[in-house]
C-alpha positions as CSV (number, residue, x, y, z in Angstrom):
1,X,44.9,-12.0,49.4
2,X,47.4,-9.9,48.0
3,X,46.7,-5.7,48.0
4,X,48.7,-5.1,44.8
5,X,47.2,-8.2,42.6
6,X,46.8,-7.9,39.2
7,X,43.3,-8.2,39.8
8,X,43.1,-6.1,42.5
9,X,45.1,-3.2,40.2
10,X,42.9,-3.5,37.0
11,X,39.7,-2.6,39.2
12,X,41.2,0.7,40.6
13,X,42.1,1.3,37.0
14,X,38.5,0.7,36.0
15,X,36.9,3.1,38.4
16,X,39.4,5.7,38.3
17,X,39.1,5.8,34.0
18,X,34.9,5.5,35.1
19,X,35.1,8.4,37.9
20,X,36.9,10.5,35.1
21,X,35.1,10.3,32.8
22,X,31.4,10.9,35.0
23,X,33.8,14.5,36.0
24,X,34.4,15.1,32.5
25,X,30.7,14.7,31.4
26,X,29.6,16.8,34.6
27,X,32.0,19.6,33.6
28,X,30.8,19.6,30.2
29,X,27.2,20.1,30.5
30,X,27.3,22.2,33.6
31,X,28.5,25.1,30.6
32,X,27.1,28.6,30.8
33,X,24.4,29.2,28.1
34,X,25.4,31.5,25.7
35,X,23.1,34.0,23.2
36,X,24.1,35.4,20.6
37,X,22.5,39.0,20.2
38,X,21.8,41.1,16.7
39,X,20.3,44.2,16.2
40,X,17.1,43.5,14.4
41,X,16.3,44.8,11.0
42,X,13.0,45.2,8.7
43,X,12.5,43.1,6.0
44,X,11.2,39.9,4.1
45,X,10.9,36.5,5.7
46,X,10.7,33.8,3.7
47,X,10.2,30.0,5.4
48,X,10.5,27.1,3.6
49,X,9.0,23.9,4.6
50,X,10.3,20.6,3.3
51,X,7.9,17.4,4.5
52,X,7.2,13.8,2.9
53,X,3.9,12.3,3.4
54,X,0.4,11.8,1.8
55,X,-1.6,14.8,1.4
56,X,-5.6,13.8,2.3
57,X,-8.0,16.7,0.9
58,X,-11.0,17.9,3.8
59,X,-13.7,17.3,1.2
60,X,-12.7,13.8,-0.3
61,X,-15.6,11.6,-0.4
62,X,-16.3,7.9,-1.2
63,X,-19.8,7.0,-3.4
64,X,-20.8,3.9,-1.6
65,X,-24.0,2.3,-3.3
66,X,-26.9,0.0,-1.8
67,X,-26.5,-3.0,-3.5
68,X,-23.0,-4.3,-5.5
69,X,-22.5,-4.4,-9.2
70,X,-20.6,-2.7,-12.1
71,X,-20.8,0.6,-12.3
72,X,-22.6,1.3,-15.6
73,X,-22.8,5.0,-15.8
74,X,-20.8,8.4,-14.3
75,X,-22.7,11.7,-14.6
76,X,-20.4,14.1,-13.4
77,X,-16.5,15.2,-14.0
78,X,-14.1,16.0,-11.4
79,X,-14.7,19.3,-10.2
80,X,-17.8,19.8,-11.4
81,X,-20.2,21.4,-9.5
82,X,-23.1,19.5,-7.7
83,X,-26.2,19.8,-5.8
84,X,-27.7,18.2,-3.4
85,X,-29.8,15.2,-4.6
86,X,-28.2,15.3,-7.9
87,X,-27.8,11.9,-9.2
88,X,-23.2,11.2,-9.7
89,X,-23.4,7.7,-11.2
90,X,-25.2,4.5,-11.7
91,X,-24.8,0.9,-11.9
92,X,-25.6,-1.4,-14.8
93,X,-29.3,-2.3,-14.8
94,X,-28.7,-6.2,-16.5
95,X,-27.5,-7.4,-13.8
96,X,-29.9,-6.2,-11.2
97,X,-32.9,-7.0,-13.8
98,X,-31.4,-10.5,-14.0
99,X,-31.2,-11.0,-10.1
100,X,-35.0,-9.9,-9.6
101,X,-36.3,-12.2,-12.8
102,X,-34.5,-14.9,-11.3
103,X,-36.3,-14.2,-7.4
């Protein structure tokens, strides 16, 4: 086995470029922090926040009924005001009518 092979050569190149480059990395992060420092002022801050989503509201609700059907009649508007036991909306009666005539 030869000690200046082609092969031999390209390897030591290899780690040396490898060892190098690990120094220059170590060098590089091993920095001092540096702050930057201003005398501090009064006056307005204003923050601006920039965000993509989908906004939920705390009070949605969903009106489930009992049974299925069509719903046949809506009492209320959005943002009315309700209270509690007050009837929102109502289903079509023919159907439910037909469905106990026919048991």
């Amino acid at each position: 086995m030869k000690l200046f092979s082609k092969r031999n050569i390209i390897i030591v190149v290899i780690i040396l470029a490898g060892a190098g480059y690990g120094f220059y990395r170590y060098r590089q992060t091993n920095q001092p922090v540096s702050y930057d420092t201003v005398k501090v002022m009064r006056g307005n801050l204003a923050q601006t926040v920039e965000a993509t989503g989908k906004i939920q509201s705390a009070n949605d609700l969903e009106m489930r009924f009992e049974t299925a059907g069509i719903l046949g009649d809506v009492r209320v508007k959005e943002n009315d005001q309700v209270i509690a036991g007050q009837i929102l909306a109502s289903l079509r009666a023919a159907q439910l009518n037909a469905a106990v005539a026919q048991a």
